[in-house]
C-alpha positions, 0 to 999 in steps of 0.5 A: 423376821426372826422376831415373828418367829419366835412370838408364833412359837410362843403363841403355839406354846402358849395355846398347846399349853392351855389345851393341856391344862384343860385336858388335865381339869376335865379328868380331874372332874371326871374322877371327882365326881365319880369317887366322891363323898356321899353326904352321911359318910365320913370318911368313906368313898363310893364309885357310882354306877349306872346300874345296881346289879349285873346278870350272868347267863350262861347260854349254849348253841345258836341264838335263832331268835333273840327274844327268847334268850332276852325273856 
């Protein structure tokens, strides 16, 4: 019995181990493909986005109608 006990802690170790290691190589691809080098650049690193610009408006009072604020 004790045999048995001591391969299934092994066994959830092991397991718990593997789910770790993934966990770790999904971030590390996260991060590389979000910093990474862009083809020309020596050297330099870019963060890449989903969009180019952002707008600010600043609006005062109660919103009635969503469309006129959007235009």
């Amino acid at each position: 019995m004790n045999d048995d006990r001591r391969s299934r802690t092994f066994l959830w170790v092991l397991i718990g181990g593997a789910a770790f290691f993934l966990f770790v190589l999904a971030v590390f691809t996260l991060v590389y493909f979000t910093v990474r080098n862009e083809p020309g650049q020596v050297g330099e690193y870019t963060v890449t986005g989903s969009g180019g610009k952002i707008g600010v408006v600043d609006i005062e009072g109660v919103i009635l109608d969503p469309e006129t604020p959007v235009k």
